[in-house]
N, C-alpha and C positions, 0 to 999 in steps of 0.2 A: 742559724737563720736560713731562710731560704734563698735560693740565688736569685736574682732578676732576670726574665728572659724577654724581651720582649722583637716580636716578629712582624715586619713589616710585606704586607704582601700587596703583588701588582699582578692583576691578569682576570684570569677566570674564574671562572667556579672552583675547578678541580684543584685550582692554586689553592682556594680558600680551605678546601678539605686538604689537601697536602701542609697548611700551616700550622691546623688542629694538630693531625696526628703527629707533626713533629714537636710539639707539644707533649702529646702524651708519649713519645718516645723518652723526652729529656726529664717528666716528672719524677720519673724513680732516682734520678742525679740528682734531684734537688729545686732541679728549675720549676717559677710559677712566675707564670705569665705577669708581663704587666702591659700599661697602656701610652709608654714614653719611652722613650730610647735612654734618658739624661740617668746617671748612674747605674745601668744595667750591666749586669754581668756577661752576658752574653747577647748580641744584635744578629740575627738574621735576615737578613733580605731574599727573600721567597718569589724569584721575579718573573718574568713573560717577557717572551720573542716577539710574538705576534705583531705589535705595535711598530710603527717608524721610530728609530733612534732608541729601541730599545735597551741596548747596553749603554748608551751615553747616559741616558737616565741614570741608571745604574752607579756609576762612574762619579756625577754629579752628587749622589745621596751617597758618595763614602765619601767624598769630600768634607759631606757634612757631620759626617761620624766620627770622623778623624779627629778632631777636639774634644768630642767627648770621652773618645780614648786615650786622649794623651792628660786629659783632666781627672780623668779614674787610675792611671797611674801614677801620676805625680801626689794623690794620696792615699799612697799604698795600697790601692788594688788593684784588679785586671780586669780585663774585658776581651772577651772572643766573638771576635766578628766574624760572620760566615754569608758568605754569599748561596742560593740554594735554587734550584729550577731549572727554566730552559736557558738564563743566559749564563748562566753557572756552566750548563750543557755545553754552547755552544761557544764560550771563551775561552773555558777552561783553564790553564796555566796563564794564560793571560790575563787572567784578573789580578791575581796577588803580583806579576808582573808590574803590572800599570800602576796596582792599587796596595802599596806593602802593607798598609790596614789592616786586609785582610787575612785572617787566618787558616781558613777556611772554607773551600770549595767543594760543593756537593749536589751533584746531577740529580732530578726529580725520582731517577727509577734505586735511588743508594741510600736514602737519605733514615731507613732504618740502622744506619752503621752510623749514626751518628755519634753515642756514646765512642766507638772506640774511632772515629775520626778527631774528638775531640783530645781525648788521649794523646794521640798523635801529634797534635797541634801547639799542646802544653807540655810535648817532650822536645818537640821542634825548638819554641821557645829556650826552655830549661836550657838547651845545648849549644844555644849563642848561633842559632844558625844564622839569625838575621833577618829583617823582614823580607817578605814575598817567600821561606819555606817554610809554610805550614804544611796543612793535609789535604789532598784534593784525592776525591772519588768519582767520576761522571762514567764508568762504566755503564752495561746493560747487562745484568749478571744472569746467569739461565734462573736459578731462583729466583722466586717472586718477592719482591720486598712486603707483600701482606703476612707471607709466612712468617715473617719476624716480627711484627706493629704487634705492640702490646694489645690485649683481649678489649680491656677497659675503655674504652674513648670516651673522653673529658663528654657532658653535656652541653650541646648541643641549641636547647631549646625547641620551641615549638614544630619549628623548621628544623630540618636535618637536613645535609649532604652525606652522601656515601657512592665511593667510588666502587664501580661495577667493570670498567673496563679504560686497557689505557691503550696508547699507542695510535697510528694509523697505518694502513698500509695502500691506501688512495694515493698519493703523491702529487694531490694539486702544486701547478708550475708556481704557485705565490706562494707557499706552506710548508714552514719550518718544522712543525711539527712529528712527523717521521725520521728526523733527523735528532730534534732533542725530546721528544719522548718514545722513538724506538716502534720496535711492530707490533703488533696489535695484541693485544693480551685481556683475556677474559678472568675473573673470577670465579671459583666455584660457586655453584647457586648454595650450598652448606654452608658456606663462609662468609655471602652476600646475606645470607637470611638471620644466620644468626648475629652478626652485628647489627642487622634493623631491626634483630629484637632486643639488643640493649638499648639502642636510638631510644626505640619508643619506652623502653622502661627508664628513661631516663628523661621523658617528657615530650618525645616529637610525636604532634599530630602528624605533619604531613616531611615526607622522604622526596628528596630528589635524587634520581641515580643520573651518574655520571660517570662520562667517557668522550674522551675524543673524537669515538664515533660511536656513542653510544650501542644504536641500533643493529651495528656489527657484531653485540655482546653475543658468543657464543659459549657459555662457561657449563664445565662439566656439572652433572644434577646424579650425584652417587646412589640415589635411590632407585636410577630407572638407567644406570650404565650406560649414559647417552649423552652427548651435549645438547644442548636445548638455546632457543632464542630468547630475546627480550621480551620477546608475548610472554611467554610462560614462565619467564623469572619473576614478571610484575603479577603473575596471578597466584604464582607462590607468596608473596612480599603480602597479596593483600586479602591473606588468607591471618595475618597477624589481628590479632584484637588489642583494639587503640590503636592501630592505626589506621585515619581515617582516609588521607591524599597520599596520591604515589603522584610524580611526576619525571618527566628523564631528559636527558640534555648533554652531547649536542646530537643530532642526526646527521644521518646522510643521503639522498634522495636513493641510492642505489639499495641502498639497505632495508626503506622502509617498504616488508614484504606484507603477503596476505595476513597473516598470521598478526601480526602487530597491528596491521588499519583494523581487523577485526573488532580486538583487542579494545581499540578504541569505544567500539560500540556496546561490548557487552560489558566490560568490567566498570563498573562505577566508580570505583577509586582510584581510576585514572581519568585523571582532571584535563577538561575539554580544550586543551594550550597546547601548542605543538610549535616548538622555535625547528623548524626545516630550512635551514639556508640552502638559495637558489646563485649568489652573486652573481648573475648575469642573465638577462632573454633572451641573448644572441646567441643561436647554437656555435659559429665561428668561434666567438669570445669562449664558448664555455669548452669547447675543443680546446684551444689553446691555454685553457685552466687544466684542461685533464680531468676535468668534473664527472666523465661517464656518464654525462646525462646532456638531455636536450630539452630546450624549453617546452616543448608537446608533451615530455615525461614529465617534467614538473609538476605541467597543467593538470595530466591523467591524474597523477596521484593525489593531487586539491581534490579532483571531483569525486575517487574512491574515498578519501579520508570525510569528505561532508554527507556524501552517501552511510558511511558507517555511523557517523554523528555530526547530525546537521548543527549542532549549537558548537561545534569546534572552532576556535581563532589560531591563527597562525602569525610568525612572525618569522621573520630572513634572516639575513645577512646580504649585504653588496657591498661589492668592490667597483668603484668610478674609474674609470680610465687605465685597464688593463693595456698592456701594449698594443698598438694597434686598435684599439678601440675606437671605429667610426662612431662620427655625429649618428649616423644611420644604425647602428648599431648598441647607439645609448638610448635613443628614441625604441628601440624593440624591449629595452629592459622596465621603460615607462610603462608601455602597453602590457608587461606581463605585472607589471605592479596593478595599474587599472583594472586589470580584471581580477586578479584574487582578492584585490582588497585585505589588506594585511591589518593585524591590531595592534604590533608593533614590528617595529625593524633596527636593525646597527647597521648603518651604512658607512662604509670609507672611501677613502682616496688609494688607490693603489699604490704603496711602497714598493721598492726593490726590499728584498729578504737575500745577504748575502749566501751565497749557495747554491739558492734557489734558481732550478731554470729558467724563472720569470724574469731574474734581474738582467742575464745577460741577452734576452731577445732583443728584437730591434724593434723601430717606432716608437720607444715611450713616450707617449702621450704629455705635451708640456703642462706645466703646473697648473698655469693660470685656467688650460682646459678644464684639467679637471675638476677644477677650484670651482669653477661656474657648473659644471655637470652635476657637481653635491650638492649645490644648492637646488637645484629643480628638483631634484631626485628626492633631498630629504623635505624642499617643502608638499611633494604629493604625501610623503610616508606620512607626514607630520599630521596633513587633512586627514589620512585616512585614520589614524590614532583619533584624532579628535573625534570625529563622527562613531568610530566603535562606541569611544566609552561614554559619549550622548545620550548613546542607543537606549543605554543600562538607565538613565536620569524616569526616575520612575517607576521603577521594576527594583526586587528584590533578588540579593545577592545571595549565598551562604558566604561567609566570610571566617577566615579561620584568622580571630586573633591572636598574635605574635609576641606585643608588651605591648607598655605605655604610649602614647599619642604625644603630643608637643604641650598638650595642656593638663591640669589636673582633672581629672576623671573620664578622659578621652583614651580610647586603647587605637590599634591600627593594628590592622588583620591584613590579608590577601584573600581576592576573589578569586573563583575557577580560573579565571583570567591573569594572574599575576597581576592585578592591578591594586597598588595601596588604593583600601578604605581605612576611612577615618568615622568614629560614632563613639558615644559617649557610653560606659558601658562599666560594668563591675570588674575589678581585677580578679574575682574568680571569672571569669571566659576566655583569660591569658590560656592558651592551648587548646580551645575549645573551637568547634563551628558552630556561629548563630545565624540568621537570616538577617540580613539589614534591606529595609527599603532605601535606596539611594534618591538623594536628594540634593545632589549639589553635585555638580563636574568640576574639577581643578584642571588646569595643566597635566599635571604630574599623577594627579588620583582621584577619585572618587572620597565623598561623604553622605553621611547618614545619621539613620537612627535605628536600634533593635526594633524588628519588624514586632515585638509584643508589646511595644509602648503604642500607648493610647495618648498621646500628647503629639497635635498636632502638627504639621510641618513648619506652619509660620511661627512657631515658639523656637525654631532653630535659629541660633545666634549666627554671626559671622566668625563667631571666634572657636563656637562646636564644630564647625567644617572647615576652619585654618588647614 
């Protein structure tokens, strides 16, 4: 019978691709995923730094494990628990420490060595070591861990993620990430290409490439003995047939060069959404991030990227209440919000990241500050979301349906925009892009109907655009 593996992930995108493949690492062992932690053979928690109180989280969810492990042994079976990511990275020995649970500790950039980590872990066991010695890997080995990820990756669906680049080598004063995912590392364009031509033989319309900094992707192209940028990776990618959308995720303002805003305007398959985080207006504040950029470079590049493709939306990233962060100085991050006009944003509160140069400066901004600064801040983002996807109320989408909707014979696709629609539609269009006229704005999404129906708008229910 097959083992139980089931993998709980917290963070980002690149987390969610790093759960897959450790998926298809463990398939050949025997493991197949499930959707509940309660009798599983094996639990990984696949975590993220980024957030405040990142590892207590952590810490809190092995708590809750720990019964299910001592309920799976008490009727003669086992269970291997592994912690895996960046707080794997950055606790390291300290986990199975705190947490005897654990069996298993495995850094983002190792996690191809899991079969014989796990070996490891069940000789530990076998020899009476005692809880807290299992097998811990958080190295950064000069090998690539793609070199090793089995060829096959599980399907995917409509949507695909595929990572293109990891690491950063920026060193913003808040950002752990150089720290638990290492320097910057590109993949070959041969090795990026031909896994998006499994993705898509395995059903993805549209690809997202990913990286830390994305836009930093500099990965060798053996055809022409050169390394090449992310302009030219995405015009390889969308040279594949079937597949229709490329999109990439995250950027970095210093990275995004001519070559790429081009990029924008002449390649069609890369869809008019661009997430640039700016975290700050105030050139002071963004000094003191170490951002390498200033709010006029932001600006520049808003107005090159709408120049290249005037129907482009964008969205950020902010952080509230950096150290030292003047009233006068959150007031300048306002003003650069009101003029771009963003279609969505993630905004926070500034945490200390231990390590981090940030944590130990001085002035941190007290709580309550910042507590009131995110609220202004996220109700402008908030208006400005809403009035974007207004805009659409009337106007026709393409919309790349994904699965099923909430009701029977509703599917829910994605606009050029990242924004769920909702419309009634055949489950052959699952993978497909159609046109939908929008007819209803939610909160959270847009609704519809196939722009070839001939049936009116007022025959739309309230329950077709739930």
């Amino acid at each position: 019978m097959a083992k139980k593996l089931f993998i709980k992930t917290y963070g980002c995108q690149m987390n969610v691709y790093d759960s897959a493949r450790m998926a298809d690492v463990l398939a050949p062992l025997g493991y197949r995923a499930v959707d509940a932690p309660d009798g599983a053979d094996m639990i990984i928690l696949n975590t993220c730094h980024i957030r405040e109180k990142a590892a207590e989280k952590v810490y809190s969810e092995l708590g809750r494990i720990k019964p299910l492990k001592q309920a799976k042994i008490a009727a003669g079976g086992d269970m291997i628990v592994a912690v895996a990511g960046c707080v794997a990275q950055a606790e390291g020995e300290t986990l199975m420490e705190r947490a005897p649970v654990v069996d298993l500790v495995v850094g983002p950039q190792t996690y191809h060595r899991l079969p014989e980590l796990i070996a490891r872990a069940r000789r530990a066991v076998s020899a009476g070591d005692g809880p807290g010695r299992g097998a811990i890997d958080i190295d950064f080995p000069v090998q690539t861990k793609f070199d090793h990820l089995p060829d096959q990756a599980a399907p995917q669906g409509a949507s695909a993620f595929l990572s293109v680049q990891e690491g950063c080598d920026k060193f913003c004063t808040f950002c752990v990430v150089p720290y638990t995912r290492g320097a910057e590392y590109s993949r070959p364009v041969g090795q990026v290409d031909s896994e998006a031509r499994r993705l898509v033989a395995a059903g993805a319309a549209e690809i997202t490439l990913l990286g830390q900094n994305v836009n930093a992707y500099h990965g060798r192209d053996e055809r022409i003995g050169a390394d090449v940028g992310l302009a030219e990776l995405i015009r390889t990618l969308a040279r594949i047939e079937g597949l229709a959308r490329i999109r990439y995720t995250t950027s970095h303002p210093r990275d995004m060069n001519d070559d790429l805003i081009a990029a924008h305007g002449d390649e069609p398959k890369l869809m008019p959404f661009l997430h640039l985080p700016v975290q700050s207006g105030s050139d002071r504040v963004l000094a003191a991030m170490n951002r390498q950029h200033g709010a006029d470079d932001y600006l520049s590049l808003v107005e090159r990227l709408r120049r290249a493709r005037p129907d482009i939306a964008l969205s950020s990233d902010f952080i509230v209440g950096f150290p030292g962060e003047s009233e006068a100085e959150f007031a300048q991050t306002l003003a650069l919000i009101e003029q771009v006009e963003f279609a969505h944003a993630y905004s926070f509160k500034y945490s200390p990241r231990p390590g981090t140069p940030g944590a130990l400066m001085p002035d941190q901004v007290l709580e309550a500050v910042k507590e009131e600064r995110l609220m202004r801040l996220q109700a402008l983002l908030c208006d400005q979301q809403t009035r974007f996807n207004q805009s659409h109320r009337g106007h026709t989408l393409a919309v790349l349906f994904t699965g099923p909707g909430r009701h029977p014979g509703q599917l829910v696709g994605r606009s050029p925009y990242l924004q769920s629609v909702h419309a009634s539609a055949p489950d052959r269009l699952i993978g497909r892009v159609a046109d939908v006229s929008i007819l209803a704005v939610k909160p959270n999404s847009l609704a519809g109907r196939l722009a070839a129906l001939d049936a009116p708008p007022d025959v739309l229910t309230e329950r077709a655009i739930a």
